[in-house]
C-alpha positions, -999 to 999 in steps of 0.1 A, spaced: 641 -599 677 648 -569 699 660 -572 734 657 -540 742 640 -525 774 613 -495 765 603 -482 797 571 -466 802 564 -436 822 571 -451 858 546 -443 890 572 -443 913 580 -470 942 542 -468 954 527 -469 919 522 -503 900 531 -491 867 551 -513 851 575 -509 824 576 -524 790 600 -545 775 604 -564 740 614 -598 759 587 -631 753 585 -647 786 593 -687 777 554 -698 788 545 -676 758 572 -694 733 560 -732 750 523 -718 745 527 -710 708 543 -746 701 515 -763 723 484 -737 704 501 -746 665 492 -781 668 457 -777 674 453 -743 654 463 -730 622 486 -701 633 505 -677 612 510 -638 601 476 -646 580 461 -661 617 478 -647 644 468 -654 682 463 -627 706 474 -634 748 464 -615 772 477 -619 804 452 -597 832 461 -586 865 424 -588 886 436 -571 916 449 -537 886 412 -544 868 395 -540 899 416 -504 909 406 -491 874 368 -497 876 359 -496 913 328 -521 922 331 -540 891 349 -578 893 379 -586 876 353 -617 867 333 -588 850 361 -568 833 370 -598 817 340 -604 801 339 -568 790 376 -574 772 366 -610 760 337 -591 746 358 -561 734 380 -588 715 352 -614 700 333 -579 689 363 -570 664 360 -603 649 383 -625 667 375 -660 687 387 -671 722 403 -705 726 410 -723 754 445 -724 769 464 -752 761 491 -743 790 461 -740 815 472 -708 829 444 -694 845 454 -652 838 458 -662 801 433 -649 776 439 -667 739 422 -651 709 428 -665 676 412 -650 643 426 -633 615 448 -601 609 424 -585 602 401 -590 632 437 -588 653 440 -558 642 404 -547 648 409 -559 683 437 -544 694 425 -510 682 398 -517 701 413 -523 734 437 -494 725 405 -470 725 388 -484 760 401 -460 784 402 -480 814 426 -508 799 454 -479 789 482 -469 814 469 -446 839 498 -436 867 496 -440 889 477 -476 883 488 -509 882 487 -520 842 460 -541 839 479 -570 819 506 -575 791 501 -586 755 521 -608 731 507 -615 693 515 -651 684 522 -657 648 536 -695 643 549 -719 668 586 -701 667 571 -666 663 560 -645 692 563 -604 700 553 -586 728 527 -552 723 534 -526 739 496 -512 733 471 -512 746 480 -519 783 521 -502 783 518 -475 755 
Protein backbone atom coordinates (compact mmCIF):
# COMPACT_ATOMS: atom_id res chain seq x y z
CA UNK A 1 0.00 0.00 0.00
CA UNK A 2 0.65 3.61 -0.77
CA UNK A 3 2.12 5.97 1.69
CA UNK A 4 1.63 8.80 -0.11
CA UNK A 5 0.00 12.14 1.16
CA UNK A 6 -2.93 13.53 -1.27
CA UNK A 7 -3.83 16.76 0.09
CA UNK A 8 -7.09 18.25 -0.44
CA UNK A 9 -7.91 21.71 -1.21
CA UNK A 10 -6.83 23.34 2.24
CA UNK A 11 -9.13 26.26 4.13
CA UNK A 12 -6.32 27.90 5.47
CA UNK A 13 -5.14 28.15 9.29
CA UNK A 14 -8.84 29.17 10.32
CA UNK A 15 -10.61 26.57 8.19
CA UNK A 16 -10.94 22.86 9.42
CA UNK A 17 -10.41 21.28 6.28
CA UNK A 18 -8.39 18.60 6.58
CA UNK A 19 -6.21 16.89 4.13
CA UNK A 20 -6.24 13.39 2.94
CA UNK A 21 -3.74 10.80 3.15
CA UNK A 22 -3.47 6.94 2.11
CA UNK A 23 -2.07 6.04 5.73
CA UNK A 24 -4.49 3.40 8.07
CA UNK A 25 -4.35 4.69 11.53
CA UNK A 26 -3.27 1.31 13.73
CA UNK A 27 -7.00 1.40 15.65
CA UNK A 28 -8.35 0.68 12.09
CA UNK A 29 -5.68 -2.35 11.45
CA UNK A 30 -6.44 -3.75 15.42
CA UNK A 31 -10.26 -3.17 14.50
CA UNK A 32 -10.20 -5.28 11.37
CA UNK A 33 -8.35 -8.25 13.38
CA UNK A 34 -10.83 -7.80 16.38
CA UNK A 35 -14.28 -7.39 13.57
CA UNK A 36 -12.76 -10.92 11.42
CA UNK A 37 -13.43 -13.03 14.24
CA UNK A 38 -16.90 -12.38 14.78
CA UNK A 39 -17.72 -11.53 11.00
CA UNK A 40 -17.00 -12.97 7.72
CA UNK A 41 -14.86 -10.18 6.16
CA UNK A 42 -13.41 -10.07 2.79
CA UNK A 43 -13.30 -8.22 -0.84
CA UNK A 44 -16.72 -10.32 -1.40
CA UNK A 45 -17.88 -8.60 2.40
CA UNK A 46 -16.03 -5.74 3.02
CA UNK A 47 -16.70 -3.35 6.23
CA UNK A 48 -17.23 0.18 5.91
CA UNK A 49 -15.79 2.77 9.16
CA UNK A 50 -16.74 5.84 9.60
CA UNK A 51 -15.17 7.88 11.83
CA UNK A 52 -17.66 11.44 12.49
CA UNK A 53 -16.61 14.65 13.75
CA UNK A 54 -20.07 16.00 15.78
CA UNK A 55 -18.80 19.41 16.41
CA UNK A 56 -17.99 19.46 11.78
CA UNK A 57 -21.80 17.64 11.46
CA UNK A 58 -23.28 20.21 13.43
CA UNK A 59 -21.45 23.43 11.32
CA UNK A 60 -22.74 21.79 8.09
CA UNK A 61 -26.49 21.53 9.09
CA UNK A 62 -27.09 24.23 11.60
CA UNK A 63 -29.94 23.20 14.43
CA UNK A 64 -29.72 19.70 13.65
CA UNK A 65 -27.55 17.18 16.33
CA UNK A 66 -24.63 15.43 15.45
CA UNK A 67 -27.01 12.64 17.34
CA UNK A 68 -29.41 13.37 14.34
CA UNK A 69 -26.92 13.48 11.35
CA UNK A 70 -25.86 10.32 12.39
CA UNK A 71 -28.94 8.72 12.12
CA UNK A 72 -29.41 10.35 8.78
CA UNK A 73 -25.86 8.60 7.57
CA UNK A 74 -26.58 5.33 9.45
CA UNK A 75 -29.76 5.59 7.40
CA UNK A 76 -27.96 6.72 4.27
CA UNK A 77 -25.71 3.53 4.60
CA UNK A 78 -28.44 0.61 5.81
CA UNK A 79 -30.72 2.27 2.75
CA UNK A 80 -27.94 0.99 0.00
CA UNK A 81 -28.08 -2.31 1.46
CA UNK A 82 -25.50 -2.55 4.07
CA UNK A 83 -25.90 -3.45 8.00
CA UNK A 84 -24.33 -1.67 11.04
CA UNK A 85 -22.39 -3.62 13.65
CA UNK A 86 -21.35 -2.87 16.77
CA UNK A 87 -17.76 -1.79 17.43
CA UNK A 88 -15.75 -4.32 18.79
CA UNK A 89 -12.92 -1.64 19.77
CA UNK A 90 -15.66 0.46 21.61
CA UNK A 91 -14.79 3.63 20.09
CA UNK A 92 -17.55 5.80 20.45
CA UNK A 93 -16.98 8.08 16.82
CA UNK A 94 -16.73 4.77 14.97
CA UNK A 95 -19.58 3.85 12.62
CA UNK A 96 -19.01 -0.09 11.33
CA UNK A 97 -21.10 -1.27 8.34
CA UNK A 98 -20.67 -4.59 7.06
CA UNK A 99 -22.57 -5.98 3.86
CA UNK A 100 -21.60 -6.86 0.61
CA UNK A 101 -19.64 -5.16 -2.36
CA UNK A 102 -22.22 -4.52 -3.71
CA UNK A 103 -24.28 -2.65 -1.09
CA UNK A 104 -20.50 -1.02 -0.17
CA UNK A 105 -20.53 0.24 -3.17
CA UNK A 106 -24.20 1.44 -3.16
CA UNK A 107 -23.31 3.13 0.06
CA UNK A 108 -20.60 4.98 -0.66
CA UNK A 109 -22.11 6.45 -3.78
CA UNK A 110 -24.63 7.31 -1.65
CA UNK A 111 -22.84 9.34 0.85
CA UNK A 112 -20.78 10.66 -2.13
CA UNK A 113 -24.20 12.31 -3.49
CA UNK A 114 -25.43 13.96 0.05
CA UNK A 115 -24.15 17.31 -0.18
CA UNK A 116 -23.68 18.16 3.29
CA UNK A 117 -21.23 15.12 4.00
CA UNK A 118 -18.69 16.39 0.89
CA UNK A 119 -15.83 18.83 1.59
CA UNK A 120 -17.15 22.31 1.73
CA UNK A 121 -14.14 25.01 2.63
CA UNK A 122 -14.08 26.33 4.38
CA UNK A 123 -15.78 23.41 6.82
CA UNK A 124 -14.38 21.08 9.05
CA UNK A 125 -14.69 17.44 7.12
CA UNK A 126 -17.24 15.83 8.76
CA UNK A 127 -15.25 12.36 9.28
CA UNK A 128 -12.75 9.93 7.45
CA UNK A 129 -13.39 6.62 5.85
CA UNK A 130 -11.45 3.33 5.65
CA UNK A 131 -13.09 0.04 3.74
CA UNK A 132 -12.01 -3.08 5.62
CA UNK A 133 -11.56 -6.12 3.55
CA UNK A 134 -9.94 -9.04 5.84
CA UNK A 135 -8.21 -8.87 9.05
CA UNK A 136 -4.70 -7.70 7.28
CA UNK A 137 -6.53 -5.60 4.71
CA UNK A 138 -7.60 -2.07 5.27
CA UNK A 139 -7.57 1.30 2.73
CA UNK A 140 -8.51 4.57 3.45
CA UNK A 141 -11.38 6.54 0.93
CA UNK A 142 -10.76 9.54 0.03
CA UNK A 143 -14.66 10.04 -0.94
CA UNK A 144 -17.09 10.95 0.24
CA UNK A 145 -15.91 13.19 3.18
CA UNK A 146 -11.91 14.36 1.51
CA UNK A 147 -12.61 14.14 -2.34
Amino acid sequence: MSSAVCNSEAAGPSGGHTSFTSEVPRDIFDLAVLLSRSLPISEEDPVLVLDLNDAALEQRQLGVPAAQAKAAISAIVTGAGMREVADAAGSPSHMLFSGSMSAYQAAVNALCYTPWVRPAPPLPDVGRAWAIMGPTTSVPLASPFNA
